[in-house]
C-alpha positions in Angstrom: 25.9 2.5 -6.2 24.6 0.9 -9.6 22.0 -1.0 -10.2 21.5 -3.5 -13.7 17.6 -3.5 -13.6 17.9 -6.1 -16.4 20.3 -9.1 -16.7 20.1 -12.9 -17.8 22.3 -14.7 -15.4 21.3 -18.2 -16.0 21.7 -17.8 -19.9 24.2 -20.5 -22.0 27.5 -18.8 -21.3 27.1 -17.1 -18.6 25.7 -19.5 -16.5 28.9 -21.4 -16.4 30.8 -18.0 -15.6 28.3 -16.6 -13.1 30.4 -16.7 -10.1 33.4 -14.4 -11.6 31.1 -12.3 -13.7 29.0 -11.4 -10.4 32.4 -10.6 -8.6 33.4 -7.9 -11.7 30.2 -6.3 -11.2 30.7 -5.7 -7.4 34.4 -4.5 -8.1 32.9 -2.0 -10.6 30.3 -0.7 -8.1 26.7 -2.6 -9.1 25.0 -3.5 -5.8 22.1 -5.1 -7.1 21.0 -7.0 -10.4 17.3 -8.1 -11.3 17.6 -11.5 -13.0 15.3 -12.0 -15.7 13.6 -14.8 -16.8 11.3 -15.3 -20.4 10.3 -18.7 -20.0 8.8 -20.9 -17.4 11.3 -23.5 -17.7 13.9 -20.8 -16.7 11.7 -19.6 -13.2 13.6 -22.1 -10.5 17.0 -21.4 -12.1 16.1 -17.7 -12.3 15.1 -17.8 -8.8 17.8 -20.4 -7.6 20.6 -17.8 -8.3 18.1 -15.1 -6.6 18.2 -17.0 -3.8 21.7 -17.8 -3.5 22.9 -14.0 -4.2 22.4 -11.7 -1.5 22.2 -8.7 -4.2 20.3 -10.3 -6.9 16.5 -10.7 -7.1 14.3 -12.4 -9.9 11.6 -12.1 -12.3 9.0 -14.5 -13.6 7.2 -14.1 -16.6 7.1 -15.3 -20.8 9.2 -13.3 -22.8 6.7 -12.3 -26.3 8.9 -14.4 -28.5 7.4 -17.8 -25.9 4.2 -16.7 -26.0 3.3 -19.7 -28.3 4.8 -22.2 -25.9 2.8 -21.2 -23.3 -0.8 -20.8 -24.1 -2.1 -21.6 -20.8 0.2 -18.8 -19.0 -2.4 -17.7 -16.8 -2.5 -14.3 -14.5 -3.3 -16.7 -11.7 -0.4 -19.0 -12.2 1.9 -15.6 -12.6 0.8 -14.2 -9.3 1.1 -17.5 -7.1 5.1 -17.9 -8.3 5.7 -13.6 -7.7 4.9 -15.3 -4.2 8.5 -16.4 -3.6 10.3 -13.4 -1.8 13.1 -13.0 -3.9 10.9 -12.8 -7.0 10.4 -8.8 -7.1 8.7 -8.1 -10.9 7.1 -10.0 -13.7 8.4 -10.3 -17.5 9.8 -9.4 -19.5 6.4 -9.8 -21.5 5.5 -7.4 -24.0 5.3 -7.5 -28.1 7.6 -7.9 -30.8 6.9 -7.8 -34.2 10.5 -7.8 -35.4 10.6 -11.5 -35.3 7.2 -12.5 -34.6 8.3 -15.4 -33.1 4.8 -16.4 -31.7 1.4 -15.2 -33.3 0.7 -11.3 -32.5 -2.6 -12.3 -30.7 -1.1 -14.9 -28.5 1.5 -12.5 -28.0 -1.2 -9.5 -26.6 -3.0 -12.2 -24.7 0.1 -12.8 -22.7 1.1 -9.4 -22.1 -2.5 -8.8 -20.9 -2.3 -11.4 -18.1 1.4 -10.3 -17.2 0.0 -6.9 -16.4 -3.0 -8.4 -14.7 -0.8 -10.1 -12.7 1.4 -6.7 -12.0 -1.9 -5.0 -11.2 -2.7 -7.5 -8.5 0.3 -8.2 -6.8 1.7 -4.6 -7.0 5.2 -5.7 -8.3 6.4 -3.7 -12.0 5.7 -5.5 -15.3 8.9 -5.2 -17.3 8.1 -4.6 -20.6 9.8 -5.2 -24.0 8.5 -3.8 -27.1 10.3 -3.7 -30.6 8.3 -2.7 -33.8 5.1 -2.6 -31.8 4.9 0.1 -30.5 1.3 1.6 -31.2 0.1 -1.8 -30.0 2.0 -1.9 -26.8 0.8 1.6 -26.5 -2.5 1.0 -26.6 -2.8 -2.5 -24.4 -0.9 -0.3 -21.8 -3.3 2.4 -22.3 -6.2 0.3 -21.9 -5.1 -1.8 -19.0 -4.5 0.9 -16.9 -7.9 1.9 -17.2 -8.6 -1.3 -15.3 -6.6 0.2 -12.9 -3.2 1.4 -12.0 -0.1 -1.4 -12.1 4.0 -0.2 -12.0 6.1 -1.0 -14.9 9.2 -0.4 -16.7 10.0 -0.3 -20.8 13.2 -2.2 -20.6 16.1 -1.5 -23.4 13.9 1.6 -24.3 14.9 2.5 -28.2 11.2 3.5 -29.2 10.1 6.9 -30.1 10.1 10.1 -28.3 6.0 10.4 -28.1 6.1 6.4 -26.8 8.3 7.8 -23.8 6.4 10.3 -23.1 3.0 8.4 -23.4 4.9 5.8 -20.9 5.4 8.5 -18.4 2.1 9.6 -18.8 1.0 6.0 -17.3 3.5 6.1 -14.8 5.9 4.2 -16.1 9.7 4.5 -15.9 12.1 4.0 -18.4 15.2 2.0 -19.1 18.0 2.5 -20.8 20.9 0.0 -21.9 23.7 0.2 -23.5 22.4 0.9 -27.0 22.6 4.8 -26.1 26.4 4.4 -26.5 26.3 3.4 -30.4 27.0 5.8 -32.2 24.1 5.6 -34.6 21.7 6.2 -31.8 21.0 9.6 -32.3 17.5 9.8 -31.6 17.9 7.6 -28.5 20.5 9.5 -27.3 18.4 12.6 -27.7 15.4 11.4 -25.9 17.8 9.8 -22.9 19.2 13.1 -22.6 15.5 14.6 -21.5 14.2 11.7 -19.3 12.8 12.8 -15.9 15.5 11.4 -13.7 13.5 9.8 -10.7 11.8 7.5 -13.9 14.9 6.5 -15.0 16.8 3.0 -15.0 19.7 1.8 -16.3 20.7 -2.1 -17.6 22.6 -4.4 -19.2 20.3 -7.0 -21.0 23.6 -9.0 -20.2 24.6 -11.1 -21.9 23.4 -8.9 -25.3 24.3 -5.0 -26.1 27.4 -4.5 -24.4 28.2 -0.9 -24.3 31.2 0.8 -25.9 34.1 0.2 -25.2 33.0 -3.1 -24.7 30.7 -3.1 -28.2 30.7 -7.0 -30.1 31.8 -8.5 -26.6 29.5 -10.6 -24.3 27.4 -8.0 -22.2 27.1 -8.3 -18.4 26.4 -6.7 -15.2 29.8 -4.6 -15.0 29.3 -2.5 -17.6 26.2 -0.8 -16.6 28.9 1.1 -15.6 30.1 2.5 -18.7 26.4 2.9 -20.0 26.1 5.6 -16.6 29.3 6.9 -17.5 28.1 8.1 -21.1 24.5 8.7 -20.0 25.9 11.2 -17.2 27.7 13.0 -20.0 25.3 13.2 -22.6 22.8 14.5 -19.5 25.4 16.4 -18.2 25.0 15.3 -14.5 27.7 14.1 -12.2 28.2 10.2 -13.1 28.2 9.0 -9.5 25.2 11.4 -8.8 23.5 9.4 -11.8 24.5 6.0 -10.6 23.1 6.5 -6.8 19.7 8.2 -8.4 19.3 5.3 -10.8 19.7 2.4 -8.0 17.7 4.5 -5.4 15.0 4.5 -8.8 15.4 0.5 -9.1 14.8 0.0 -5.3 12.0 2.5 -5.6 9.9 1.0 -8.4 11.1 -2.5 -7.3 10.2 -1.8 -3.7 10.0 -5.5 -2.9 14.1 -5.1 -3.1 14.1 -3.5 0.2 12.3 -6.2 2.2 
């Protein structure tokens, strides 16, 4: 079994292809696939293919770059559309600072009511960070002082300490397809150490496609090559890998097994 605990489905060009790119991934083994949404336009789409795909499941939430668009995002209005049944995690919120595509403190302000919402309804918070990582640290840090909420770092390339600090909260970790590149040396060397019941594998479909598949559109079937190199540069069995990595998903995403 595999599981892509991170994939954009209803994104331009894929979309239109959704039907055979969903039948590769079954060939190559992936059983389930979280559909992610980052904007609230996106939610019934996200949630339309969710509800169409026995093996998919969806996300609602305002990816950091949004977080300008949506400056009335409100934990209340998060936790009344993680209702729907297929909908089994919010995000992906977080920070980035690479682009900073919307103001930094709009940016916090929105992560801060995603996990408000993750603490309250119990589902994980997926969370992307890039460049921001003492801030994302610390909001994590902080907010689970309020009380304990599940989450995930999603396309994990930060530091070391920030994985282990992420464990420390509880938090499980994701890892995508970067690991392959060969300039990933200090990812590859932090994947290789990862508890393994806090670890996920993904896609982020249709971006990062692993090698072999390296400058082609990503999608769900090559989570399959990502295992593949991960169970080498762990040195565990790759089908071992890929069954503890989907039981993981269906763990931390427990609404999956409804």
């Amino acid at each position: 079994m595999l599981a892509d605990s991170h994939c954009h489905l209803n994104y331009e060009g894929v979309f239109e292809e959704q039907p055979a790119i969903l039948a590769r991934a079954r060939a190559s083994g992936v059983t389930a696939m979280l559909n992610i949404s980052t904007r609230e336009t996106e939610w019934d789409a996200v949630i339309a293919t969710a509800e169409r795909e026995p093996d998919v499941w969806a996300t609602i939430g305002i990816h950091p770059h949004d977080a300008d668009k949506h400056p009335d995002i409100r934990t209340e209005r998060l936790v009344a559309a993680a209702a729907h049944p297929k909908v089994v995690g919010l995000g992906e919120s977080g920070l980035d600072y690479h682009y900073d595509h919307s103001d930094r403190a709009n940016q916090q302000t929105s992560f801060r009511a995603h996990i408000a919402a993750a603490r309250e309804t119990g589902l994980p918070i997926v969370v992307h960070t890039r460049d921001a990582e003492d801030d994302t640290a610390a909001i994590m840090v902080e907010e689970m002082g309020k009380g304990a909420y599940p989450g995930v770092i999603h396309c994990f390339t930060s530091s070391a300490a920030f994985a282990d600090k992420a464990l420390d909260l509880g938090l499980y970790i994701s890892i995508s397809g970067i690991v392959t590149f060969k300039n990933a040396t200090d990812l590859q060397a932090t994947a290789a150490r990862l508890p393994v019941d806090r670890l996920l594998v993904e896609t982020d479909a249709p971006f990062l496609a692993p090698v072999p598949h390296r400058g082609k559109r990503g999608e769900p079937a090559f989570v399959a090559d990502t295992v593949r190199f991960l169970a080498k540069l762990r040195g565990d069995d790759p089908a071992s890998l890929a069954d503890r990595t989907a039981a993981n998903f269906h763990t931390l995403f427990a609404k999956t097994n409804a």
